[in-house]
C-alpha positions as CSV (number, residue, x, y, z in Angstrom):
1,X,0.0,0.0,0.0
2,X,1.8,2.9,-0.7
3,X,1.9,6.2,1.5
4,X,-1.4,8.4,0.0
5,X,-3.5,5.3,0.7
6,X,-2.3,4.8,4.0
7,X,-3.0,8.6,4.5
8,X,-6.6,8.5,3.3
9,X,-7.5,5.1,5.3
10,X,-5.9,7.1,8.5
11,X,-8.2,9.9,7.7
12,X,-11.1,8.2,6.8
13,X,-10.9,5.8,9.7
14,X,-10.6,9.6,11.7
15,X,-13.7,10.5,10.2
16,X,-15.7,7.6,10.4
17,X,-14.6,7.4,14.7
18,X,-15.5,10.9,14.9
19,X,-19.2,10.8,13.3
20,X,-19.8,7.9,15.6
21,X,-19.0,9.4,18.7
22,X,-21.6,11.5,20.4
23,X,-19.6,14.6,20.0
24,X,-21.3,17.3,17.3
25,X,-18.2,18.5,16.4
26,X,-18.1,20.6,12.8
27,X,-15.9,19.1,10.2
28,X,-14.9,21.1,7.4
29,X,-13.3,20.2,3.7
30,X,-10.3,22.3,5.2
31,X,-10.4,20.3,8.4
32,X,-10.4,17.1,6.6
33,X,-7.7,18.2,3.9
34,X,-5.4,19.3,6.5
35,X,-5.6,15.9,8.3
36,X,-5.0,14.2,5.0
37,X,-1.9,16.0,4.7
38,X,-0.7,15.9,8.5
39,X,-1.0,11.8,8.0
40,X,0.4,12.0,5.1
41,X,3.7,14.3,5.9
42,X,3.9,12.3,9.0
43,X,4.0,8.9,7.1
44,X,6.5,10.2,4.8
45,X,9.1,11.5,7.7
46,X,8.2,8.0,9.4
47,X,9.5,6.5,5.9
48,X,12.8,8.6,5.8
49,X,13.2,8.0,9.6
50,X,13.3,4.0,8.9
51,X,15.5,4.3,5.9
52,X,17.8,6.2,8.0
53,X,18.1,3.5,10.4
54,X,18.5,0.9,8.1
55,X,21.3,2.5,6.6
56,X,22.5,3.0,10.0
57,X,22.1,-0.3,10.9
58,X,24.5,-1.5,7.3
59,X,27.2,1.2,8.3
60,X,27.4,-0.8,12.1
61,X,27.4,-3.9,10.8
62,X,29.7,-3.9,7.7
63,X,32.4,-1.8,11.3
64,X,32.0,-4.2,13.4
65,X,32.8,-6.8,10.5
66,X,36.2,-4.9,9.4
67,X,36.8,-4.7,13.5
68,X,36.5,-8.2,14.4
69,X,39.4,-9.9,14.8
70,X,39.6,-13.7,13.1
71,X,39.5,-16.4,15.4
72,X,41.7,-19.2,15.0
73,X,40.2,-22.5,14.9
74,X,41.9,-25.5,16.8
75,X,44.2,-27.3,15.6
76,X,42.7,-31.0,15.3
77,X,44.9,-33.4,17.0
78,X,44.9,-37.2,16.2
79,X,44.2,-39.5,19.0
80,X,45.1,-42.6,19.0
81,X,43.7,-45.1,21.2
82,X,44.8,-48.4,22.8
């Protein structure tokens, strides 16, 4: 689902919660519009946030690789038995 649906559901599902509750509150096409775009802005910085941290996340990882000493591995001994 890409972000202006997700926007639209949030709003719509906003809407719809508001006209059920018992609250006579006045809705306008400016009040609805700017809560279209509020979801929508806020979905979008969400989307940068998490692309930030992912990239984040590679830049750690690919460190701590280039960090990390090698461990030697034991030396296998033969044992022979009696």
């Amino acid at each position: 689902m890409d972000k202006e649906d997700t926007a639209f559901k949030l709003v719509e599902l906003y809407v719809r919660e508001v006209s059920k509750s018992h609250e006579k509150r006045q809705m306008g096409l400016d009040t609805i519009m700017n809560a279209y775009f509020y979801a929508l802005m806020r979905i979008e910085r969400k989307q940068k946030e998490m692309e930030a941290i992912g990239t984040a996340i590679q830049r750690e990882a690919s460190l701590k690789k280039e960090e990390a000493p090698e461990i030697p591995k034991p030396k296998e001994e033969a044992f022979e038995f009696e």
